[in-house]
VMD Tcl script that draws the C-alpha trace (Angstrom):
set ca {
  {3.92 8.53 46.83}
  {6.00 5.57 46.32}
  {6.37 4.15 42.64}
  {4.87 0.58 43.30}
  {1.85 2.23 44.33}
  {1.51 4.52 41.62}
  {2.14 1.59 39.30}
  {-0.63 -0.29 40.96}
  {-3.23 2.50 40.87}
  {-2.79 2.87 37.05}
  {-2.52 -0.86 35.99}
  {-5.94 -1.13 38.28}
  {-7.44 1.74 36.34}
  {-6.37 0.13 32.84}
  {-7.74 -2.78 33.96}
  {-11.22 -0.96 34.52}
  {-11.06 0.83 31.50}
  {-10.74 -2.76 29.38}
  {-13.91 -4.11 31.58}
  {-15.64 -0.81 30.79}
  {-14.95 -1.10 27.28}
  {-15.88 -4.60 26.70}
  {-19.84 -4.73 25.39}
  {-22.38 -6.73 23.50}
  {-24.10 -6.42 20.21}
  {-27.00 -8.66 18.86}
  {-27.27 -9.24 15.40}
  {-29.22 -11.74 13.10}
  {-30.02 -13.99 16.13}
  {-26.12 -14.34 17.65}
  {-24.77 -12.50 20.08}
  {-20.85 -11.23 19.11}
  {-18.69 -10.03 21.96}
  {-16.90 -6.95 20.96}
  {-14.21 -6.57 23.03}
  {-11.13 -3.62 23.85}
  {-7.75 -4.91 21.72}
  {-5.76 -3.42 24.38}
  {-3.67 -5.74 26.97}
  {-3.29 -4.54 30.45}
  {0.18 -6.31 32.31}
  {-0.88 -9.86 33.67}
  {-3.42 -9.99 30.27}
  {-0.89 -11.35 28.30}
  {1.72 -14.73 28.76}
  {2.80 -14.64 25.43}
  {3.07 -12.29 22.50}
  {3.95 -12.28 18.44}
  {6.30 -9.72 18.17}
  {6.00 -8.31 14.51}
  {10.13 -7.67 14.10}
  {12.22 -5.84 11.92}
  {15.61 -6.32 13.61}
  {15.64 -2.60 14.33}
  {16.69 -0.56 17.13}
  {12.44 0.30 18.04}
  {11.26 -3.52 17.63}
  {14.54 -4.95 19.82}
  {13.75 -2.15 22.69}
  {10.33 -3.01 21.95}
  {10.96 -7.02 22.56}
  {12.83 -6.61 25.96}
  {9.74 -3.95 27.16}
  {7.06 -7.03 26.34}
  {9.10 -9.06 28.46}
  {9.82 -6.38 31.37}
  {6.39 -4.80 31.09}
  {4.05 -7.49 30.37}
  {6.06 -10.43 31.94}
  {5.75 -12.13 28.72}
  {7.16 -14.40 26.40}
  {7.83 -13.12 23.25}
  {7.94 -14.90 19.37}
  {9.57 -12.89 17.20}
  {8.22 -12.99 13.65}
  {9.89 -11.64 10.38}
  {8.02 -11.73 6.58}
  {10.37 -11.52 3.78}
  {8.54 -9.17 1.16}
  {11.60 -8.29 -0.66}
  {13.55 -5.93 1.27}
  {17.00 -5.54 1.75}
  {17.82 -7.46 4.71}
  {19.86 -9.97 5.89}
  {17.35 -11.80 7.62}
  {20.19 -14.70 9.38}
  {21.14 -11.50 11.11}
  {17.77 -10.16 12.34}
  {17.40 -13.97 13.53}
  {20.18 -14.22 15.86}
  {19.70 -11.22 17.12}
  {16.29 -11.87 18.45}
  {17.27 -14.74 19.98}
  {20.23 -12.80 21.73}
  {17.44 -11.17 22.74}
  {15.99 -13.73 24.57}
  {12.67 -14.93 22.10}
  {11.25 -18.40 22.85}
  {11.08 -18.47 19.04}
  {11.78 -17.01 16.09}
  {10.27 -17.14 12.62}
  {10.94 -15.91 9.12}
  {9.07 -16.75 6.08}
  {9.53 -15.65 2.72}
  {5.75 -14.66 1.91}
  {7.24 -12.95 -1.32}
  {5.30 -15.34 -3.68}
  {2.22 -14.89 -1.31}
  {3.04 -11.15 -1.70}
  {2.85 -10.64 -5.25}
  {0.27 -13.24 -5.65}
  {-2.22 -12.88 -3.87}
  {-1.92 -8.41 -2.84}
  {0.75 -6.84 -5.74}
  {-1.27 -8.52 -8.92}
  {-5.06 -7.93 -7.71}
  {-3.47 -3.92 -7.32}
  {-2.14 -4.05 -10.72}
  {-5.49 -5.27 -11.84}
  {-6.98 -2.08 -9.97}
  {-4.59 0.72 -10.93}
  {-3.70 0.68 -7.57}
  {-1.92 4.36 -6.83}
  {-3.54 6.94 -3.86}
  {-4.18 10.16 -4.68}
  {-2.91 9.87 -8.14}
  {0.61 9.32 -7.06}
  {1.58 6.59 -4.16}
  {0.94 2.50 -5.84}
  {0.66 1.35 -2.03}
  {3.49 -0.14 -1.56}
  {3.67 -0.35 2.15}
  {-0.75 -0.56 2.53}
  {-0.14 -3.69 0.56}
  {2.00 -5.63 2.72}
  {0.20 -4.71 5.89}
  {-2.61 -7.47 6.04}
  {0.06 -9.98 4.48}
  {1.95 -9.57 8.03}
  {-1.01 -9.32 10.14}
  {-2.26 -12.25 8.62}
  {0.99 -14.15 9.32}
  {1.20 -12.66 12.79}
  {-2.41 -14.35 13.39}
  {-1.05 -17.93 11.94}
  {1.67 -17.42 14.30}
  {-0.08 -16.73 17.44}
  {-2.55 -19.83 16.56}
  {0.11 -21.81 16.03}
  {2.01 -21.16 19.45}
  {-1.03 -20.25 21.29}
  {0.02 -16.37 21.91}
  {-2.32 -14.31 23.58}
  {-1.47 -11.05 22.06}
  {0.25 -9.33 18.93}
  {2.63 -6.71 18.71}
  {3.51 -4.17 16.08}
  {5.79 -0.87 16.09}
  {3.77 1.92 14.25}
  {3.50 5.46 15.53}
  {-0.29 6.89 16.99}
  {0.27 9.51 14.17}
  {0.58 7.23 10.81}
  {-1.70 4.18 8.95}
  {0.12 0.90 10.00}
  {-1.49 0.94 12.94}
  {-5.04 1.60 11.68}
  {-3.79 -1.60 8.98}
  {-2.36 -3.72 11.55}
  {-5.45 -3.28 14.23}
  {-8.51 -3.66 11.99}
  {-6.89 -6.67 9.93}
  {-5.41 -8.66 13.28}
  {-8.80 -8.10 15.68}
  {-10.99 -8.92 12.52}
  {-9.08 -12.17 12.02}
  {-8.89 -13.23 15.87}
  {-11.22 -10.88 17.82}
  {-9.78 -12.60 21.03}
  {-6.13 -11.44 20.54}
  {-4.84 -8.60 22.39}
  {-3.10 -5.88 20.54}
  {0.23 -4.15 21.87}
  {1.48 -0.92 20.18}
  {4.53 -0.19 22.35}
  {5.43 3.04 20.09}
  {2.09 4.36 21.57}
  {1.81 2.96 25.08}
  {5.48 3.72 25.98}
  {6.15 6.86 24.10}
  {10.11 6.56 23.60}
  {11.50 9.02 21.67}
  {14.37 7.94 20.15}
  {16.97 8.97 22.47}
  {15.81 7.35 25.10}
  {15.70 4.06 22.79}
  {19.22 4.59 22.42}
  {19.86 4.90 25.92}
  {17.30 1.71 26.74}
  {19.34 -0.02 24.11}
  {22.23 0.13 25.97}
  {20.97 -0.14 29.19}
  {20.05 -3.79 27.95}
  {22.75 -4.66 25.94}
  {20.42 -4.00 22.35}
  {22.63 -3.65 19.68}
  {22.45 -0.34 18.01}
  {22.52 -0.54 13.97}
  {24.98 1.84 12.14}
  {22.07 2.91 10.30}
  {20.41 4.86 13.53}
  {22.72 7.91 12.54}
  {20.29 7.82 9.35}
  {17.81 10.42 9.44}
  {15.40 8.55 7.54}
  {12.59 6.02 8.55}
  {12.81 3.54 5.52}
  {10.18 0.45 5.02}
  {10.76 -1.56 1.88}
  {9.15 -4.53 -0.20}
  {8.93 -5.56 -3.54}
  {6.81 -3.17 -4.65}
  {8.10 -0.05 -3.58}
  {9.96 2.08 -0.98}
  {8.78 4.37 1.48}
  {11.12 6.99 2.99}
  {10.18 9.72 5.94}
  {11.29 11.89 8.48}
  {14.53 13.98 8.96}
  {14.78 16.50 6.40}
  {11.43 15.76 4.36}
  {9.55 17.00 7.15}
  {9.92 20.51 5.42}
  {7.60 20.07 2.05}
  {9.19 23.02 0.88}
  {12.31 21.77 0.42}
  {13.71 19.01 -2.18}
  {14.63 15.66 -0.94}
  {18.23 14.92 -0.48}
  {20.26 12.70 -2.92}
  {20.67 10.13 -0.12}
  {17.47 9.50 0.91}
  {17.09 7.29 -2.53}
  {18.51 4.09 -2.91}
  {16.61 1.88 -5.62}
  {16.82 5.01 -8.23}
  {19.53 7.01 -9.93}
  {18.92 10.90 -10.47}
  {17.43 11.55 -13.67}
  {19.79 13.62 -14.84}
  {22.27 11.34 -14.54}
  {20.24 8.17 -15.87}
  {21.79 7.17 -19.45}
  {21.29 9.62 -22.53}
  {19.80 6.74 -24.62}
  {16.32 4.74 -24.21}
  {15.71 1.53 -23.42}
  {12.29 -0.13 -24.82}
  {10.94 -2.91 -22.68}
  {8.16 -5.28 -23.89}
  {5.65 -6.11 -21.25}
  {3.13 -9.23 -21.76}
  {-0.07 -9.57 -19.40}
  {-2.69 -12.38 -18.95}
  {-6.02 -11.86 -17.49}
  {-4.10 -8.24 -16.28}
  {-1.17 -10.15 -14.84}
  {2.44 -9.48 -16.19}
  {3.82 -13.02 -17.27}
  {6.72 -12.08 -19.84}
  {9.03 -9.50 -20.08}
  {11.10 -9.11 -23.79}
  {9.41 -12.34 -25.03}
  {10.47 -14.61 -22.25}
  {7.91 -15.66 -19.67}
  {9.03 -14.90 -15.77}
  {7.36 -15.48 -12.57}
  {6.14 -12.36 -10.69}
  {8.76 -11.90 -8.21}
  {11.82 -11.98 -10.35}
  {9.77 -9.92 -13.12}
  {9.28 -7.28 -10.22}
  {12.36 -6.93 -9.12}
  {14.03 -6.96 -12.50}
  {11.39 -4.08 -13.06}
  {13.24 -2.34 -10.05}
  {17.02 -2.29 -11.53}
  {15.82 -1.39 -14.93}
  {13.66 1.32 -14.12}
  {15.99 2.49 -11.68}
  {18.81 2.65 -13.43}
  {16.74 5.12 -15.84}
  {15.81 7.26 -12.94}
  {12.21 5.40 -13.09}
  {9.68 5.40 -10.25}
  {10.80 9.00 -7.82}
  {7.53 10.10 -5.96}
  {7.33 13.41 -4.08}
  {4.10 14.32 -2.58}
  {1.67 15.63 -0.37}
  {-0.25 12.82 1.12}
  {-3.96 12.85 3.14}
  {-3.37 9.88 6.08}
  {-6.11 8.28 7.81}
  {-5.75 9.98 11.02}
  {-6.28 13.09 9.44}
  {-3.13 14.44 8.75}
  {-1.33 16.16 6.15}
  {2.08 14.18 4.87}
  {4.87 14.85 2.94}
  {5.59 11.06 1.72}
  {8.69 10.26 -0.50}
  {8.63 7.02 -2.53}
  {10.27 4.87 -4.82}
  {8.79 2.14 -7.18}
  {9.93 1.79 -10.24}
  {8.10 -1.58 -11.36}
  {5.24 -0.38 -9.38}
  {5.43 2.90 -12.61}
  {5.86 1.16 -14.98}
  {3.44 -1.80 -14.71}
  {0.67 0.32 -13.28}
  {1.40 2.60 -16.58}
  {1.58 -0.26 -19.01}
  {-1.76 -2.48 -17.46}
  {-3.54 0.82 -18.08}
  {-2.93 1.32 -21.12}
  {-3.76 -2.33 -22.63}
  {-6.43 -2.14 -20.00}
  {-8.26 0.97 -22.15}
  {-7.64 -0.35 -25.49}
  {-10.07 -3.86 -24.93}
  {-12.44 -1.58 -23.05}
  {-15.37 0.34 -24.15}
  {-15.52 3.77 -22.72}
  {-18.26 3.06 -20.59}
  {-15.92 0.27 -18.94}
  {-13.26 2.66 -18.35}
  {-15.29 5.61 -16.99}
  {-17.21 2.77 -14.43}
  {-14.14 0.89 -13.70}
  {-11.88 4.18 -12.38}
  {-14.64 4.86 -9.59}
  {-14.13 1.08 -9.22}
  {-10.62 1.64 -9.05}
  {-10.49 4.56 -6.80}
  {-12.45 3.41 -3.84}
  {-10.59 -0.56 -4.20}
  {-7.34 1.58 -3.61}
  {-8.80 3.47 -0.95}
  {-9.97 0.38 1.25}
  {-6.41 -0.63 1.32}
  {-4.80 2.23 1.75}
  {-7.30 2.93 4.75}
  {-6.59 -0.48 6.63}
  {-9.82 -2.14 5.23}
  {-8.67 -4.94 3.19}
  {-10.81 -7.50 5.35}
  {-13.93 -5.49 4.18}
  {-16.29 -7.02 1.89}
  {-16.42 -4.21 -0.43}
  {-12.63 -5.51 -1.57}
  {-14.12 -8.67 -2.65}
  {-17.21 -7.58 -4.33}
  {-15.17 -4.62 -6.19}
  {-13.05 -7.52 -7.21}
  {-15.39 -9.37 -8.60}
  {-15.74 -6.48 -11.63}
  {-12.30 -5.89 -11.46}
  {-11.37 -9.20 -12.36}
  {-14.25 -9.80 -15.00}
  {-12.91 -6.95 -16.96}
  {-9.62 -8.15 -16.50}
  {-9.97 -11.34 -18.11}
  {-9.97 -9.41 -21.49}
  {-6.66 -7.87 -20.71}
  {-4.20 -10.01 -22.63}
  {-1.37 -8.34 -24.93}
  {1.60 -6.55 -25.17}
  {2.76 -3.31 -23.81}
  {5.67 -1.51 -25.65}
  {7.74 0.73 -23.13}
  {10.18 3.18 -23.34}
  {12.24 4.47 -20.40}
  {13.99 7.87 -20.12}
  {15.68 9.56 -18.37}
  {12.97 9.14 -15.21}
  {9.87 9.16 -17.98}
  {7.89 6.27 -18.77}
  {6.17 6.23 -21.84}
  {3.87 3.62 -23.68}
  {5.29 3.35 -27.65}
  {2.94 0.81 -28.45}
  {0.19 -1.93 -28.01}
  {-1.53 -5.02 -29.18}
  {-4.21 -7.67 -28.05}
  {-6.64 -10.18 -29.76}
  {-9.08 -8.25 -27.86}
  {-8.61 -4.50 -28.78}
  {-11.74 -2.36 -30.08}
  {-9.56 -0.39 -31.81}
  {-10.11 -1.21 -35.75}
  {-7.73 0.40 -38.40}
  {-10.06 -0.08 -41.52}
  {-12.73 2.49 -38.98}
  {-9.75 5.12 -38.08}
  {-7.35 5.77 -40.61}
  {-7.81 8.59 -42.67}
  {-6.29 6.83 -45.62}
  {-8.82 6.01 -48.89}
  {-9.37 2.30 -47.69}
  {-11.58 3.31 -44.88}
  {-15.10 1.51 -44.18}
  {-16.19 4.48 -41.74}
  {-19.27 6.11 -42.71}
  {-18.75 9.64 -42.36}
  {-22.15 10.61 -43.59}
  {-23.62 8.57 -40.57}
  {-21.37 11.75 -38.43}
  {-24.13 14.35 -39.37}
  {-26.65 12.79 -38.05}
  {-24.81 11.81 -34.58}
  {-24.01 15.49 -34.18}
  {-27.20 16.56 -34.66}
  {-28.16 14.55 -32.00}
  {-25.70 14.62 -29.57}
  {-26.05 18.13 -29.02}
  {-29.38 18.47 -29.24}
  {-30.07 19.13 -25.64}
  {-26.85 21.68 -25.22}
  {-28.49 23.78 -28.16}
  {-31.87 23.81 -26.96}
  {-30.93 24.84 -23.71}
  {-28.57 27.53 -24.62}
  {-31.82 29.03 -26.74}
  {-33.87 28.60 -24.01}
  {-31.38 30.34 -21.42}
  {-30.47 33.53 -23.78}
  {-34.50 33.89 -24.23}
  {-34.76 33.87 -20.74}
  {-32.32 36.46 -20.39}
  {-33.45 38.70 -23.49}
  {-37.26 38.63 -21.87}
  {-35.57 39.74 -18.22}
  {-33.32 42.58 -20.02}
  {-36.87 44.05 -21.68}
  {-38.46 43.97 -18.31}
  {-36.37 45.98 -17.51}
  {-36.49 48.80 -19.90}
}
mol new
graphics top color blue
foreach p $ca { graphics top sphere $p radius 0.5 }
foreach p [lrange $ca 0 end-1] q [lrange $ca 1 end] { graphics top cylinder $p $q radius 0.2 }
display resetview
């Protein structure tokens, strides 16, 4: 059967399959179109490429043009990671984009998605801050300006089927602009990466000295995320040179270094007594911490999709701000606050992590999140060692805690007296149902003699 028409047959049957899947719902008196996200070849004239520079995104850019016989804008956030983004720039245009765009969103960033997590505790499954689920509606929400801007009928992005970004990208960019087509090249053209390489050169892609790496790397400000190659095997400790923010422990200096943290409303402003804007506090956070071995994160990690992960992170501001905000956080809190306001916590994390941030729920959890955040204001004393981080010390104008109540010493104004009767009390029901459950069980044991 010649190739053509075995081409035509399946484009035809994609086609149908995007008709079949468009439908209608009806609520509260409109009717909302909710339509497939997926672009079928002659669906699309011109696409937002979401680009790293990479070898995957630049043999992703020429297939959009091949493929889809579209033009394609390239688009590039700087969030803070390493990159020389001049670089990433020219080579999408050797590439043949009809334009290209980078903007440093790493104000935006911290702003608007790193403080509101450091308000909410922000770390999945009591170990990952969410670095990368952060910085994942930031893009798509970028990659929607774009296409408005240039009038782009579709985005693209380069996540796997198997991991989150794509669950992130999808919901945020056809929640924002329903009538944008989504393209997810990793998925629809299933390249492994040797025949990327061999695409690549096929094309005349450069191929980055960094392909012999074994290691999938994403980076921002707030953390870095490293997988594949020899992580794949959770048995097995992660090799030296998959880090590159943090020094090993062991070899981190033999003395402490004390850091004083100040927040506002439960944002970091100062750091040592002098006031610095969020970015530059964050990544001074970075090369402190990881010069002290600060921030390593090993561990087994439940994905969206359903799958089991080995994940491998660094974030050493992420540690020790998350660390610090909690503990000022519990002091002006009463315990009722802090029991409530970890379920809050928990499921604020979990919308991002899961690709909702666009969901209501975020802004209504916010809205006690914030509330009891306007209390936390103070000073966080912290001492970093040899990969620990450890809280030495507090203050705030608003802590319960009152030192003529606790201490032990003669000067104390705590009624211990008032203790008896509390006791009584408070375990009033546990004694009266352990009597009633051993007469229970000394009635049953004469029964039976």
């Amino acid at each position: 059967m010649p190739k053509c028409f075995t081409r035509y047959v399946i484009l035809k049957y994609r086609s149908f399959l995007g008709k079949l899947q468009n439908s209608y719902v009806r609520c509260s008196g409109l009717t909302t179109k909710i339509t497939s996200f997926s672009a079928s070849p002659g669906e699309v004239d011109l696409c937002v490429l979401l680009y790293s520079g990479g070898l995957d995104t630049s043999c992703m850019l020429k297939w959009i043009q091949e493929y889809y016989d579209a033009d394609v804008i390239s688009l590039t956030l700087n969030l803070g990671q390493s990159k020389d983004f001049r670089d990433i720039e020219e080579k999408a245009r050797r590439l043949g984009v009809k334009k290209h765009y980078t903007i440093d969103a790493r104000e935006e960033f911290v702003r608007d998605f790193v403080f509101p997590a450091i308000k909410a505790n922000a770390i999945y499954q009591d170990a990952y801050p969410i670095s990368t689920s952060l910085s994942r509606p930031l893009i798509a929400k970028w990659g929607v300006e774009i296409a408005r801007r240039e009038g782009a009928d579709a985005i693209a992005h380069g996540c796997t089927g198997k991991g989150n970004d794509q669950v992130r990208f999808a919901v945020t960019i056809s929640t924002l602009a329903p009538d944008l087509k989504i393209i997810a090249p990793v998925v629809e053209w299933n390249l492994s990466r040797d025949q990327a390489i061999e695409y690549a050169k096929k094309h005349g892609i450069p191929i980055p000295v960094s392909i012999n790496s074994p290691y999938s790397v994403d980076e921002n400000l707030w953390g870095r995320s490293i997988e594949c190659g020899p992580l794949e095997d959770p048995s097995l400790e992660p090799p030296e040179d998959a880090y590159a923010w943090t020094v090993p422990p062991e070899e981190a200096p033999s003395f402490p270094e004390y850091l004083e943290i100040e927040f506002s409303n439960g944002v970091p402003i100062a750091l040592n007594g002098e006031e610095i804007d969020g970015v530059s506090l964050i990544s001074k956070l970075n090369q402190i911490g990881g010069a002290h071995g600060v921030g390593r994160i090993d561990h087994m990690e439940d994905r969206i999709v359903g799958l089991k992960s080995r994940e491998v992170y660094e974030a050493p501001a992420a540690t020790i701000l998350l660390k610090a905000h909690k503990d000022i956080e519990k002091m002006v809190c009463t315990r009722h606050e802090n029991l409530f306001k970890k379920l809050v916590d928990e499921q604020w994390t979990f919308l991002i992590y899961s690709g909702l941030w666009v969901d209501p729920l975020r802004e209504d959890l916010e809205a006690f999140i914030n509330k009891v955040n306007e209390k936390v204001n103070g000073t966080v004393k912290v001492k970093l060692f040899k990969g620990n981080v450890q809280i030495v010390g507090r203050k705030s104008p608003y802590a319960l805690y009152d030192k003529t109540l606790a201490t032990y010493g003669k000067e104390s104004t705590f009624n211990q007296y008032a203790s008896l009767g509390f006791i009584e009390l408070w375990g009033l029901q546990s004694k009266i149902a352990f009597a009633v459950r051993k007469a229970v069980e000394e009635r049953g044991t004469k029964n039976h003699e």
